[in-house]
C-alpha positions in Angstrom: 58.4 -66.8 40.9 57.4 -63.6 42.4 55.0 -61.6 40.7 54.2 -57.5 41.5 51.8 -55.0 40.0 51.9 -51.2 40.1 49.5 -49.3 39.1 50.1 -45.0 38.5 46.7 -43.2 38.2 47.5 -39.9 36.5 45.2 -36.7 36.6 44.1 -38.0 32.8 45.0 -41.7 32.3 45.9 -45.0 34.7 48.5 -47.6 33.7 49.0 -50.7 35.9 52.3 -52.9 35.2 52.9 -56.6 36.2 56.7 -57.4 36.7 58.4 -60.5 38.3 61.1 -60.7 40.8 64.0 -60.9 37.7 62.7 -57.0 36.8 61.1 -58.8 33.6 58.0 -56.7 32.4 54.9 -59.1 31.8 51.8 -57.1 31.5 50.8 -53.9 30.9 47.3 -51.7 30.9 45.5 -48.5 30.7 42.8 -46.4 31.0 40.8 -43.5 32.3 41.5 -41.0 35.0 41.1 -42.4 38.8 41.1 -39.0 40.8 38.2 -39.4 43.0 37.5 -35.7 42.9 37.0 -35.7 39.1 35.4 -38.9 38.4 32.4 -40.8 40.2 33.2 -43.9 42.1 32.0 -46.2 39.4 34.3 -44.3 37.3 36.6 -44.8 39.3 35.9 -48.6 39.3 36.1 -49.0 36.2 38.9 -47.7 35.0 41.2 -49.2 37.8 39.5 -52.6 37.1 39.9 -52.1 33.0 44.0 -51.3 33.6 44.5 -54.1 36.3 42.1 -56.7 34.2 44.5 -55.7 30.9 48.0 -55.6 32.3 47.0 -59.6 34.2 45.4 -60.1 31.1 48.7 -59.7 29.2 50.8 -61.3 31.4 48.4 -64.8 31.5 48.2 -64.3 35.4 45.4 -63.7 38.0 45.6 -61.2 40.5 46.0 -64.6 43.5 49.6 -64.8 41.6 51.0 -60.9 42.7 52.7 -61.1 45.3 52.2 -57.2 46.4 50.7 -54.1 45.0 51.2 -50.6 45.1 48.4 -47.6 43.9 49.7 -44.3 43.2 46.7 -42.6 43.4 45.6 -38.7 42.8 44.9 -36.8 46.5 46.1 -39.6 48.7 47.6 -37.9 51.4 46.0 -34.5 50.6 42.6 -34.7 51.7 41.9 -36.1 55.0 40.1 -39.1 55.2 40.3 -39.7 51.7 41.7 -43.6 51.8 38.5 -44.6 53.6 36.7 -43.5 49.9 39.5 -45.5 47.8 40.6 -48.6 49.4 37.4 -49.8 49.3 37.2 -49.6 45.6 40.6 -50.8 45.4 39.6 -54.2 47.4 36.6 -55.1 45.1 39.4 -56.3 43.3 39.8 -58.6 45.6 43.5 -58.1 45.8 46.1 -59.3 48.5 48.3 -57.5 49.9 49.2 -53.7 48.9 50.7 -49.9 49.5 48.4 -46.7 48.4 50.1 -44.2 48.1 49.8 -41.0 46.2 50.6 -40.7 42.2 53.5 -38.0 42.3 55.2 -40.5 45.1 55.1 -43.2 42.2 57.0 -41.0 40.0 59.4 -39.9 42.9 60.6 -43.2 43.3 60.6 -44.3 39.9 63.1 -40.8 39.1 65.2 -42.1 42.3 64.8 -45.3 43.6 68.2 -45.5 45.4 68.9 -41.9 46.0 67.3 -38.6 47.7 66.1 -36.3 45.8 63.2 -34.5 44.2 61.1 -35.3 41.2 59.0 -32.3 39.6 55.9 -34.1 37.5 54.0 -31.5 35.2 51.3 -33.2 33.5 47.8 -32.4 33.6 48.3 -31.0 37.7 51.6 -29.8 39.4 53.7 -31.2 42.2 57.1 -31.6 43.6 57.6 -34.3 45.8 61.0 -34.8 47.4 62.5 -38.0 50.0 65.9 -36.8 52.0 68.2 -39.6 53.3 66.3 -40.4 56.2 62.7 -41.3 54.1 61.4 -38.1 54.9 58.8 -36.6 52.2 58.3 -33.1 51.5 56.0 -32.1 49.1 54.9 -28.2 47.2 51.5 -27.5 45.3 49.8 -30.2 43.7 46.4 -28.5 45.5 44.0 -29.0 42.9 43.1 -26.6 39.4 40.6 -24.8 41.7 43.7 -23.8 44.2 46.7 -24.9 42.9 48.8 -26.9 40.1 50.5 -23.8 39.4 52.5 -24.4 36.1 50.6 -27.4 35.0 48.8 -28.2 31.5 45.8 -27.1 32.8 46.7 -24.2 34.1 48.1 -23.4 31.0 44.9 -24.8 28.9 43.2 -22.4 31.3 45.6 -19.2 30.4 44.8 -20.4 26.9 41.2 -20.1 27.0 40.7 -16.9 28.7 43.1 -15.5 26.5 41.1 -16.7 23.3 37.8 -15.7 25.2 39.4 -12.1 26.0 40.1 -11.8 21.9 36.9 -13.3 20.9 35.0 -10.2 22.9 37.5 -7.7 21.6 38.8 -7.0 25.1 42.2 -7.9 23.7 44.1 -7.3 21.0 43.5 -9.9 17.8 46.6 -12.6 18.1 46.4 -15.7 15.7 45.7 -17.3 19.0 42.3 -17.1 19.2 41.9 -19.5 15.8 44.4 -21.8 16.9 42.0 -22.6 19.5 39.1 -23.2 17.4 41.1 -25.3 14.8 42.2 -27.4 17.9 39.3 -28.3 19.2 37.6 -27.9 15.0 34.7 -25.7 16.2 33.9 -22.7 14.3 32.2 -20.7 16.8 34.6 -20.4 20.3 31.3 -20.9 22.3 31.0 -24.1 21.5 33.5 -25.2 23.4 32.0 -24.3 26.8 29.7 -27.4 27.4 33.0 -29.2 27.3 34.6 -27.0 30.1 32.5 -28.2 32.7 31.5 -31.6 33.7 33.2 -34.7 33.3 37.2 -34.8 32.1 37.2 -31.4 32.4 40.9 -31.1 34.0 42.1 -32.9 30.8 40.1 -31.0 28.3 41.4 -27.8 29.4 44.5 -29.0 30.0 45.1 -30.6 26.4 45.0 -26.5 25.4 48.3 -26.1 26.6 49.5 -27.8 23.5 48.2 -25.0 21.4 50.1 -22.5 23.5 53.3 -25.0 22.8 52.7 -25.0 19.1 51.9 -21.2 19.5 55.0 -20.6 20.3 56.7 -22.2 17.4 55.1 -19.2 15.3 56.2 -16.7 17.5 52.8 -15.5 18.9 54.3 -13.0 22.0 50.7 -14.2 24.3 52.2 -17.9 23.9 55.7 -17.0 25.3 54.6 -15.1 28.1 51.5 -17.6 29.0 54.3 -20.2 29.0 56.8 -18.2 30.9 54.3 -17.8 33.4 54.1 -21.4 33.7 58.2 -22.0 33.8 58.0 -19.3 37.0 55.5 -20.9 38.7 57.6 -24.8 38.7 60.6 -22.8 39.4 58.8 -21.3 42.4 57.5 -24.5 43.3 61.4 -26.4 43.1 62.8 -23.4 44.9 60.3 -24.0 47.8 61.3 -28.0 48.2 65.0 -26.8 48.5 64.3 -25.1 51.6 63.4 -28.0 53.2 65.9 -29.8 53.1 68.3 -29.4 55.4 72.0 -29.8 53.4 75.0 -28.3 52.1 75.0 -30.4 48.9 72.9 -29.9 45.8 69.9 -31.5 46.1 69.0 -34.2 42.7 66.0 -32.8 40.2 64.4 -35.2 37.8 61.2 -33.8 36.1 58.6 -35.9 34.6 55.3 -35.7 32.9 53.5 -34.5 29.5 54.8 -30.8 29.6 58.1 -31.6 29.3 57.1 -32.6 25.8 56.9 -29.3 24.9 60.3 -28.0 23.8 59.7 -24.4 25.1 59.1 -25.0 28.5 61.6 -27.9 29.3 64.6 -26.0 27.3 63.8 -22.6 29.7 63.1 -24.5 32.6 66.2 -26.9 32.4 68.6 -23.5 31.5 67.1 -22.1 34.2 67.5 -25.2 36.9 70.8 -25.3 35.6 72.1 -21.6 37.1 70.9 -23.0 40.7 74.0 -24.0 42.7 71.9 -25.7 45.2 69.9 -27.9 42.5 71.3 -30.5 40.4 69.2 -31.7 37.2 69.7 -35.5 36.6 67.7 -37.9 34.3 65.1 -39.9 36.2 66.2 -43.7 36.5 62.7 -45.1 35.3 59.3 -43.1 34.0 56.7 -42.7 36.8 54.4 -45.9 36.7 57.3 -48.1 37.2 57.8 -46.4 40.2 54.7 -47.8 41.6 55.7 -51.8 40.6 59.3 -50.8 42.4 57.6 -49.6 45.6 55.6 -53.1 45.5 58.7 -55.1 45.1 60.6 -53.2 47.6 57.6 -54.1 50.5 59.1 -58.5 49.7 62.7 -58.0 48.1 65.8 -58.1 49.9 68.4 -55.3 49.0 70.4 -57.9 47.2 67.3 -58.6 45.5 66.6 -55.1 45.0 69.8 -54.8 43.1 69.1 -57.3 40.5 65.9 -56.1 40.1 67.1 -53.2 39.1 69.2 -54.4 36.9 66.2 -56.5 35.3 63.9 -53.1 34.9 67.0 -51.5 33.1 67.0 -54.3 30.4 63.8 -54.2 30.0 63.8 -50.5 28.6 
């Protein structure tokens, strides 16, 4: 039997999956954040070691049983140079043979596995990644809170904040935003909250704001909608950019993916919005994001008959 791990590192959180050559899941982990930007190396360590150590763990195997690995890792392929950094932290595992690639590429190909197309992931950052027929990839944003992730829950936690910091000077009008914060986070004085918004996880601290703006707009707070409408423009923008590079007549396949899209607001008026573009066409992705990674691994030893039973194994699996 033929074992393969995949492993999605996320902006906030890392799950690695062990799955043999049938599509049968065995083993599953998680942890921390691996973005070498955000976190130190050790962190980094650590947390990849804790997910990969629970998921073999789980599936009573050693690492000497996979067969192949895949990383999807934050900022692969963004930053030059940056694979020198990582692989070496992803070898004192002592692992055999395996693909890094970058995190959003993990999700494209779990979305689409047989198919070209584009996969928008939302999460803590923003990014659409797309693949044409030929295994081209095209990519838009994903740059970092600092530059980019236009859309994303931290650059909505971030709209968020400065909105309740703009209210709790009185440079904007009182909204019921401003306590919504507080309760959120249970601080009773807003300036308690700023030792938090530097240093360590602060991408996911921020970003976990954007669920106030979500549940702001349930009770029709007008600051909410348009923070969030913002954030709708800016993915649009960003899907609208990948378009143009592909070169077809056809509509090009959309899958979405990631945390934001658990907020009803901004996947209902970003899907009717999707929907009025003739050259776009929304489709549900074929598997969530970190089995994207464990399908990448199998696809570097698997045959395309292979493949297709593989396939078949991941979809009874759930």
């Amino acid at each position: 039997m033929r074992y393969f791990l995949g492993v999605d590192g996320g902006g906030s959180k890392t799950l690695a999956i062990l799955v043999d050559e049938t599509g049968k899941k065995i083993g599953i982990g998680t942890s921390g954040s691996i973005d070498i930007l955000n976190e130190t190396e050790q962190k980094f360590k650590d947390h990849l070691f804790q997910a990969v150590n629970m998921a073999l763990k789980a599936g009573k195997l050693n690492l000497d049983d996979v067969d192949m690995s895949c990383f999807g890792v934050p900022i692969v392929g963004d930053v030059y140079g940056i694979e020198k950094k990582i692989k070496p932290l992803i070898e004192k595992l002592r692992i055999g043979r395996y693909v890094l690639v970058n995190d959003v590429r993990v999700a494209l190909e779990g979305a689409l596995p047989e198919n070209p197309g584009a996969v928008l992931l939302a999460g803590t950052g923003s990014m659409v990644m797309a693949k044409d027929k030929n295994g081209n990839i095209f990519r838009v944003d994903g740059w970092g809170e600092h530059v980019g992730d236009l859309g994303s829950g931290y650059h909505i936690g971030q709209m968020v904040l400065r909105e309740a910091f703009k209210e709790y000077d009185g440079r904007s009008e009182y909204t019921p935003l401003l306590d919504m914060v507080k309760e959120f986070v249970s601080v009773s004085d807003l300036r308690e909250i700023l030792v938090r918004c530097k240093g360590e996880n602060v991408r996911s601290y921020i970003a976990g704001f954007s669920r106030v703006a979500c549940q702001a707009t349930q009770m029709n707070i007008k600051k909410a909608r348009e923070i969030l409408d913002n954030a709708v423009d800016e993915l649009l923008r960003s899907v609208n950019a990948i378009v143009k590079r592909f070169n077809t007549q056809t509509p090009i396949f959309l899958s979405t993916a990631g945390g934001l899209f658990n907020c009803d607001y901004i996947r209902e008026n970003f899907e009717n919005s999707v929907v009025k573009n003739s050259n776009v066409k929304l489709v549900k992705r074929k598997f969530e994001p970190h089995m994207g990674a464990v399908i990448m691994a199998a696809k570097e030893v698997l045959k395309e008959r292979e493949m297709e039973n593989f396939y078949a194994g991941l979809k009874l699996g759930g």
